[in-house]
C-alpha positions as CSV (number, residue, x, y, z in Angstrom):
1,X,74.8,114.3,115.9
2,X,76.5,117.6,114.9
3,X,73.2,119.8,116.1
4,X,72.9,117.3,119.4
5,X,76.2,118.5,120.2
6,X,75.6,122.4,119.2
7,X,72.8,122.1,121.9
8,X,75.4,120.6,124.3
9,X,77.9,123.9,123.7
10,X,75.2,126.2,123.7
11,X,74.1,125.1,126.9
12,X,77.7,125.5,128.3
13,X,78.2,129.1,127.1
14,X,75.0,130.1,127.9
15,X,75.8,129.3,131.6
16,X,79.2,131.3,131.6
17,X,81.2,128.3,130.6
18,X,84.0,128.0,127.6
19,X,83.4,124.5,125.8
20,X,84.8,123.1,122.5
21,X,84.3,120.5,119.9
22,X,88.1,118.6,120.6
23,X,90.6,115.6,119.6
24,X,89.5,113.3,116.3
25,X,86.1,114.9,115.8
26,X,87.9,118.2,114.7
27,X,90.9,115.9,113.3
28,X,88.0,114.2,111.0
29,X,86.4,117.2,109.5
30,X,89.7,118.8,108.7
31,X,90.2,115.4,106.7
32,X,86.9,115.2,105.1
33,X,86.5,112.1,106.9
34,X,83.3,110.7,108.5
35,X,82.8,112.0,112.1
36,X,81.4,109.5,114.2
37,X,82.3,110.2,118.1
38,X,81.6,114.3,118.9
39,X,84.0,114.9,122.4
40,X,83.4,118.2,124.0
41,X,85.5,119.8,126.7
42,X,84.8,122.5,128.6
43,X,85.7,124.5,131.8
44,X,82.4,123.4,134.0
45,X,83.6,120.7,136.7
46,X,81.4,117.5,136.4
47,X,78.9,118.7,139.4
48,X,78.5,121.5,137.1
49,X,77.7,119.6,133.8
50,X,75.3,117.1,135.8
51,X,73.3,120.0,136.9
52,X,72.9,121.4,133.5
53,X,72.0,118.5,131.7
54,X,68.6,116.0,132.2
55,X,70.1,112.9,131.4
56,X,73.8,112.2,132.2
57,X,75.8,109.5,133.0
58,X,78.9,109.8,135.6
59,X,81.3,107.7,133.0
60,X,84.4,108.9,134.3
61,X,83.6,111.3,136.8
62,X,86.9,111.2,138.9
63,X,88.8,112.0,135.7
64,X,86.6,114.9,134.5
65,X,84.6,112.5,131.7
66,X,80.2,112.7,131.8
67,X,78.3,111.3,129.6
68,X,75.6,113.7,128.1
69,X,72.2,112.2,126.5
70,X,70.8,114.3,123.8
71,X,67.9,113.0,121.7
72,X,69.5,109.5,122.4
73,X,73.0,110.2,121.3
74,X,75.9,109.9,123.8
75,X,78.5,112.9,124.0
76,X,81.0,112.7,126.3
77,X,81.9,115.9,127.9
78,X,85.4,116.4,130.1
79,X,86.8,119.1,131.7
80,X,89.7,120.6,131.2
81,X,92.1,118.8,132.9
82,X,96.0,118.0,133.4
83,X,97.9,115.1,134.3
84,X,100.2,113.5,137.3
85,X,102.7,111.2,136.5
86,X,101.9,107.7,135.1
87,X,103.2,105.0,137.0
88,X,102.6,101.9,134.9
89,X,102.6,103.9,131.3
90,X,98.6,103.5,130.5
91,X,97.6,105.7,133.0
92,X,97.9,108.9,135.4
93,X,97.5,108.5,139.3
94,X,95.8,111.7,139.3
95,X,94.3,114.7,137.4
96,X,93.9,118.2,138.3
97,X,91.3,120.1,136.8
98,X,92.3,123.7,134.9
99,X,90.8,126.8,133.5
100,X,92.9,127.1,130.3
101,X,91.8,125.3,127.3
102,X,95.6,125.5,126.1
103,X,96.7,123.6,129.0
104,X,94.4,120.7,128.4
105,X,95.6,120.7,124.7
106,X,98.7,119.9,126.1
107,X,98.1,116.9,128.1
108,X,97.2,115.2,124.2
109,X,98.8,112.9,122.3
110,X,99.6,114.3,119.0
111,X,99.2,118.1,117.5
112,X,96.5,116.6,115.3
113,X,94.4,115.4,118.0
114,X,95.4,118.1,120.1
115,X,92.9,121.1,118.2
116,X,89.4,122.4,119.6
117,X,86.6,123.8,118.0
118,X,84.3,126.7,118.8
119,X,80.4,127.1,117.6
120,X,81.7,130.0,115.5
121,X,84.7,127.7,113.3
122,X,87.3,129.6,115.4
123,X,90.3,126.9,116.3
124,X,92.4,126.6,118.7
125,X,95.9,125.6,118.3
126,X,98.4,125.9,120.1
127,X,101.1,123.3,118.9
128,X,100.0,123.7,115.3
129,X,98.0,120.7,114.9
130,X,96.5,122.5,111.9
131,X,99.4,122.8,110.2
132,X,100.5,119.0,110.7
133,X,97.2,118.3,109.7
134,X,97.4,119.5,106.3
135,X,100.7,118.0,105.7
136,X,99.8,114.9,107.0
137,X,102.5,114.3,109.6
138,X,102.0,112.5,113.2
139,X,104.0,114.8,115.6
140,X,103.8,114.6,119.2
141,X,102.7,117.1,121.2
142,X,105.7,118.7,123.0
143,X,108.2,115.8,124.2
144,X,107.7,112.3,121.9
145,X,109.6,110.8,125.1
146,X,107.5,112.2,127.9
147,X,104.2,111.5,125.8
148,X,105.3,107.8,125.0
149,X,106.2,107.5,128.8
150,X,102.8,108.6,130.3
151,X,101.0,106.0,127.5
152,X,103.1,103.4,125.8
153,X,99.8,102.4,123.6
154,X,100.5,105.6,122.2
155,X,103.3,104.1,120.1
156,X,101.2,101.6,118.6
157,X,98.2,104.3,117.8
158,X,100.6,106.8,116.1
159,X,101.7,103.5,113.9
160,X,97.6,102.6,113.2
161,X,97.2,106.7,112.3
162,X,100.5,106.4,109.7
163,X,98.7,103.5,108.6
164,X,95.1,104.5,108.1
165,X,95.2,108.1,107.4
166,X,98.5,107.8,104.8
167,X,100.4,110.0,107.0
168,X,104.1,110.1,107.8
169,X,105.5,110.2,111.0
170,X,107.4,113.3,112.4
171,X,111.5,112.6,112.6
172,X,111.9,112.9,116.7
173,X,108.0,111.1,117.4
174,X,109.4,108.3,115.2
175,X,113.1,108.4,117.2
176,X,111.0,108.9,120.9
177,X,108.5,105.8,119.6
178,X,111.7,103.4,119.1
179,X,113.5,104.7,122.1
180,X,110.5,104.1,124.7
181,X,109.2,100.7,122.8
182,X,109.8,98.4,125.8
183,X,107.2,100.2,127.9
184,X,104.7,98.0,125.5
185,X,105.4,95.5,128.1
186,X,103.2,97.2,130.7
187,X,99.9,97.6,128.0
188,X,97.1,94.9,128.2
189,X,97.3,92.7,125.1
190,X,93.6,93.9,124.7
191,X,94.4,96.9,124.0
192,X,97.2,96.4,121.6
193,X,94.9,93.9,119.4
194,X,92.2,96.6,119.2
195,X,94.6,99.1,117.3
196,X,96.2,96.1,115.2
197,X,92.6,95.4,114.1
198,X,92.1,98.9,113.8
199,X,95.5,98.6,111.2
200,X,93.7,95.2,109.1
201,X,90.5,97.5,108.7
202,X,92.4,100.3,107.6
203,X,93.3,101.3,103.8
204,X,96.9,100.2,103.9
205,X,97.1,97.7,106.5
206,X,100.2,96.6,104.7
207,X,102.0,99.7,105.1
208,X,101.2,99.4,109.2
209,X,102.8,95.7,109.0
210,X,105.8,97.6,107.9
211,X,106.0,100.4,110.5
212,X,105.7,97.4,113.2
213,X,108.2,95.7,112.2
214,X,110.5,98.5,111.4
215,X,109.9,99.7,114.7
216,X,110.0,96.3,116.5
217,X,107.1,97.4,118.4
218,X,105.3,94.2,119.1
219,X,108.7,92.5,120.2
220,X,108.7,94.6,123.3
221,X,105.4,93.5,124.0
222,X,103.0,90.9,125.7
223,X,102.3,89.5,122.3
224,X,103.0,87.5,119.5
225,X,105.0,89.0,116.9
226,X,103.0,89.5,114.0
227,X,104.9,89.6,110.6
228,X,108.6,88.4,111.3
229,X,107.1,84.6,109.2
230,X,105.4,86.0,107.1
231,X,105.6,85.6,103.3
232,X,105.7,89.8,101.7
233,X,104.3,88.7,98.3
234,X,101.3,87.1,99.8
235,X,101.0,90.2,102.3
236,X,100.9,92.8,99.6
237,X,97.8,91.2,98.3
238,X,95.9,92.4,101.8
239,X,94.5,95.3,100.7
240,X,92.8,94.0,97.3
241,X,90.5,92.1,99.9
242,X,87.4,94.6,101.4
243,X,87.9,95.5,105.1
244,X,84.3,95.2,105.2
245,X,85.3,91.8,105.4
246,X,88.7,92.1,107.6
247,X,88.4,88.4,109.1
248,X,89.4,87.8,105.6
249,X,92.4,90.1,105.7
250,X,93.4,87.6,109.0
251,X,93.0,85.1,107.1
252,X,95.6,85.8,104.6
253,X,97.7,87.0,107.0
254,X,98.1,83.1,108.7
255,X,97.7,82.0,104.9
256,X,101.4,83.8,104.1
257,X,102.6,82.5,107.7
258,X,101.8,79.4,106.8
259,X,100.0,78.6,109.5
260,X,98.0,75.5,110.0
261,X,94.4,75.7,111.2
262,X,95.7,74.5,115.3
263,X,98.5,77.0,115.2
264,X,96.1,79.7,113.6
265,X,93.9,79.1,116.8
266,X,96.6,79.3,119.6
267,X,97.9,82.5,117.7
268,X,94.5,84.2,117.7
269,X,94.0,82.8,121.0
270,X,97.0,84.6,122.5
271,X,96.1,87.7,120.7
272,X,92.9,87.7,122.8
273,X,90.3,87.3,120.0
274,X,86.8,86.4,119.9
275,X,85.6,82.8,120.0
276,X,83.8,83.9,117.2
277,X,86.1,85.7,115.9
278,X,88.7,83.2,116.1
279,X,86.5,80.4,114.6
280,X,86.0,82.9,111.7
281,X,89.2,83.5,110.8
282,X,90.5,80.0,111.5
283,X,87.9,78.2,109.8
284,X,89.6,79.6,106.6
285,X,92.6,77.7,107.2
286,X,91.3,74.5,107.8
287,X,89.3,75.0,104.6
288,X,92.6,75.4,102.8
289,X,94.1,72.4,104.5
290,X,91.2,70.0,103.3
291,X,91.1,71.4,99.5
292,X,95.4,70.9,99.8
293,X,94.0,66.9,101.0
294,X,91.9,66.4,98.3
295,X,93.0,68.0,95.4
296,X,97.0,68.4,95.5
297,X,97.8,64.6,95.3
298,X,95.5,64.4,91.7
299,X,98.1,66.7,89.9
300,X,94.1,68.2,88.4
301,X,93.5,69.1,85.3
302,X,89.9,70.1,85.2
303,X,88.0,68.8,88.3
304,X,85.7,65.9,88.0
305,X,82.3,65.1,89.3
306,X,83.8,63.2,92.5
307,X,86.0,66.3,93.3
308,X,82.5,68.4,93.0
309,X,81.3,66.1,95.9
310,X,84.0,66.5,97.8
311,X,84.3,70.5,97.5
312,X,80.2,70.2,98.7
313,X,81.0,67.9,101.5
314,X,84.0,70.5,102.2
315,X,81.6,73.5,101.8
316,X,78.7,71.9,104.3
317,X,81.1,71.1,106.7
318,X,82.9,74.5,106.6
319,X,79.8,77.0,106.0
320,X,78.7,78.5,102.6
321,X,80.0,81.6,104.0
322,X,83.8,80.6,105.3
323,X,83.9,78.8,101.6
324,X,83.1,81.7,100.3
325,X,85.9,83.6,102.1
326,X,88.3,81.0,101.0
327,X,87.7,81.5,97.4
328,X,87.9,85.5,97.8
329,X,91.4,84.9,99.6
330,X,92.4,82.5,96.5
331,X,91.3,85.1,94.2
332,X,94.0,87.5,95.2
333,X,96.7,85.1,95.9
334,X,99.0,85.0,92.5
335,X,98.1,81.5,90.6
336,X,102.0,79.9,91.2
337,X,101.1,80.0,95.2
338,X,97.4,78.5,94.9
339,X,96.5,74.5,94.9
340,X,94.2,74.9,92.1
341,X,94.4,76.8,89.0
342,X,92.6,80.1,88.0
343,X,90.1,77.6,85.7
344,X,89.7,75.4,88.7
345,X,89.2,77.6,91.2
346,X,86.2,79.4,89.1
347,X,84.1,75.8,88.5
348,X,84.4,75.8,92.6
349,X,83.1,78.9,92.8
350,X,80.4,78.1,90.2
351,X,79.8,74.2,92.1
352,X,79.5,76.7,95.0
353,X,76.3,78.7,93.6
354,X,74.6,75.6,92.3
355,X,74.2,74.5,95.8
356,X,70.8,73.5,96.5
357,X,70.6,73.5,99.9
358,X,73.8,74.5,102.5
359,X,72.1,73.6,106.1
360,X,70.5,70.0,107.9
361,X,67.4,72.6,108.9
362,X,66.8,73.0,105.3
363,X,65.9,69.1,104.7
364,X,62.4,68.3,104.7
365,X,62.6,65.3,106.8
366,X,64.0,65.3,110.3
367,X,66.0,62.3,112.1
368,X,62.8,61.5,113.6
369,X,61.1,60.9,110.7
370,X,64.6,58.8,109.6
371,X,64.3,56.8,112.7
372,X,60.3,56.1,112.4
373,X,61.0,55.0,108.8
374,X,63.9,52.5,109.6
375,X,62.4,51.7,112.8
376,X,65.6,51.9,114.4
377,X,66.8,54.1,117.8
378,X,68.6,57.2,117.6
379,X,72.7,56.8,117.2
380,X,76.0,57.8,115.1
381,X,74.4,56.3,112.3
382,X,72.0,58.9,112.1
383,X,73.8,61.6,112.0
384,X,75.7,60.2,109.5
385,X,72.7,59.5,107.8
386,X,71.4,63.1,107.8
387,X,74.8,64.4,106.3
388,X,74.2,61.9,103.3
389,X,70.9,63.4,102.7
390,X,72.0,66.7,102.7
391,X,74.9,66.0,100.2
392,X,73.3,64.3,97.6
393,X,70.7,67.2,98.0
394,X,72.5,69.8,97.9
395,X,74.8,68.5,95.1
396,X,71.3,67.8,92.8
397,X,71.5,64.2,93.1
398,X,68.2,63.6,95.0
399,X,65.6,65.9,95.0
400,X,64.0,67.7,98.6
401,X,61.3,66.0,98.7
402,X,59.9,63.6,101.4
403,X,59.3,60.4,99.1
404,X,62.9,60.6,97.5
405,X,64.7,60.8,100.9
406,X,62.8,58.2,102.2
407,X,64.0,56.1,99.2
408,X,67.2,57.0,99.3
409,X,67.7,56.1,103.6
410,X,65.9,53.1,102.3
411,X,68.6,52.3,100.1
412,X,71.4,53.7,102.0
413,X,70.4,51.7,104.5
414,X,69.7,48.3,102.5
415,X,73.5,48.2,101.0
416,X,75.6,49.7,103.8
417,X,73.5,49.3,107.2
């Protein structure tokens, strides 16, 4: 990607125009972290860059923004550019485009995103980006009132950058975020759930939780509030779970709400989720609320050969995977705020791995064959039938074979019908 975009700058000088490597691309490197967007800017208009370039794609053309194909790799190239006013706070009416690569700097959010790179490592930067860089402190560029004004979803990505990159934020940007706060009201929930996931998947999502609700951010905004229910000692376990696996990180975040699996779906719901995203997280709650069913009344012990059947059942019904999950999220919850025990919870994770099967497709007999053998038409029962078959396989009790399920319906359906 980096020689893609060397091409791309090379290009641009070679035609008498200034261009720059610019915003979290620089930011990255200076961190050591792991560049993945390249944005350019430069002082060729748009005409200018489409005529230069094979293969380009006019992605924001009235604000300065193309699109630039190299090899297959995407690099957006804008030029430089300032600002009109912006009448609903997300974005300007207008933009006027400049010569001076300082001026464009200026338009940015914060010093650290506000840097740009030449071919030869030279920097520039004007508001000392570098410097804030290296002390890892969030500082507006120029006035934190004016910059929160212009972009009120600013306020919520200098939280998810404290939160992410371990930084602090700068005395007057932290004063200017909870001064202009209410302006969250004019930003699209969308948008604010894609920097709050942004926050789970980060290092120290906890420490973001704590930065919203210091800053009573989300109260000023379209959106439910996130951690004012929320139980801290179940919360500071978040980060021991992988944000590889940040559905999970959701789902301990509704676990120390307490929320129930109806109220974790409205509440995802309203934050604009995913169906399949909010069936992910969810599922974990309802998983929670059937072991709480079926094991919390039995004061247990040691768990039994029935409860084995009905942590299967649970498991088939909920997906190897979301069972799984659950067991991860009860491995970092302390024991005293868990349904089952340390010892308990490791024979249902070991129940869990001596699954034989986990889906109906993996049967070797199909509700055809069930209905051909019983001679009897398709209905409820056999669906209920094909859900015994697949629990006393899975659990080891009948084996996955064609003449032992066709005793077993035989038999099912001898003494119950």
């Amino acid at each position: 990607m980096a020689k893609q975009s060397e091409v791309i700058l090379q290009t641009l000088h070679a035609h008498g125009f200034e261009a720059y490597w610019v915003g979290g691309c620089v930011r990255d490197e200076l961190m050591g972290r792991a560049v993945h967007d390249m944005d350019l800017t430069t002082s060729a208009h748009p005409e200018e860059i489409i005529r230069l370039f094979e293969h380009t794609i006019p992605t924001g053309i009235q604000h300065g923004t193309i699109t630039v194909m190299m090899e297959g790799q995407p690099f957006e190239v804008t030029t430089y550019r300032v600002e009109g006013t912006y009448i609903d706070h997300r974005r300007p009416d207008e933009v006027t485009f400049v010569k001076d690569i300082k001026e464009d700097l200026q338009r940015r959010d914060f010093t650290m995103n506000a840097i740009a790179r030449d071919l030869d490592g030279t920097y520039i930067d004007p508001f000392d980006g570098l410097m804030d860089t290296r002390r890892g402190k969030i500082r507006c560029v120029g006035n934190p009132l004016e910059r929160f004004d212009e972009d009120a979803l600013r306020m919520v990505r200098c939280v998810r950058f404290a939160s992410v990159f371990g930084y602090s934020i700068a005395k007057n940007t932290w004063k200017g975020l909870c001064t202009q706060r209410s302006h969250l009201q004019y930003i699209a929930m969308e948008r604010i759930r894609v920097e709050i996931e942004k926050v789970m998947s980060g290092e120290d999502p906890l420490r973001g939780f704590e930065l919203l609700n210091r800053s009573r951010l989300l109260e000023f905004a379209k959106v439910p509030v996130l951690c004012s229910r929320f139980d801290s000692e179940l919360l500071s376990r978040i980060h021991e779970l992988s944000a590889e696996s940040v559905h999970l990180r959701w789902g301990l975040l509704l676990y120390a709400g307490n929320f129930n699996g109806n109220e974790a779906r409205t509440y995802l719901k309203k934050w604009t989720f995913s169906n399949q995203k909010k069936d992910d997280i969810s599922s974990l709650i309802d998983i929670d609320e059937q072991v709480r069913f079926l094991f919390e009344t039995n004061n247990l012990i040691s768990l039994d050969d029935s409860q084995r059947l009905s942590w299967i059942s649970i498991v088939l019904q909920s997906g190897l995977a979301t069972a799984k999950g659950w067991l991860e999220i009860q491995g970092v919850i302390p024991e005293h705020r868990r349904v089952v025990s340390t010892y308990d919870l490791t024979i249902l994770a070991v129940w869990t791995s001596q699954m034989r099967i986990h889906h109906l497709k993996q049967l070797v007999v199909s509700g055809g064959d069930i209905m051909q053998t019983l001679k009897m038409p398709s209905g409820p029962w056999l669906r209920e039938m094909l859900q015994h078959l697949l629990l006393v396989v899975s659990a080891g009790i009948v084996e996955n074979t064609k003449e032992s399920l066709m005793d077993e319906m035989k038999r099912v359906n001898k003494n119950h019908g």
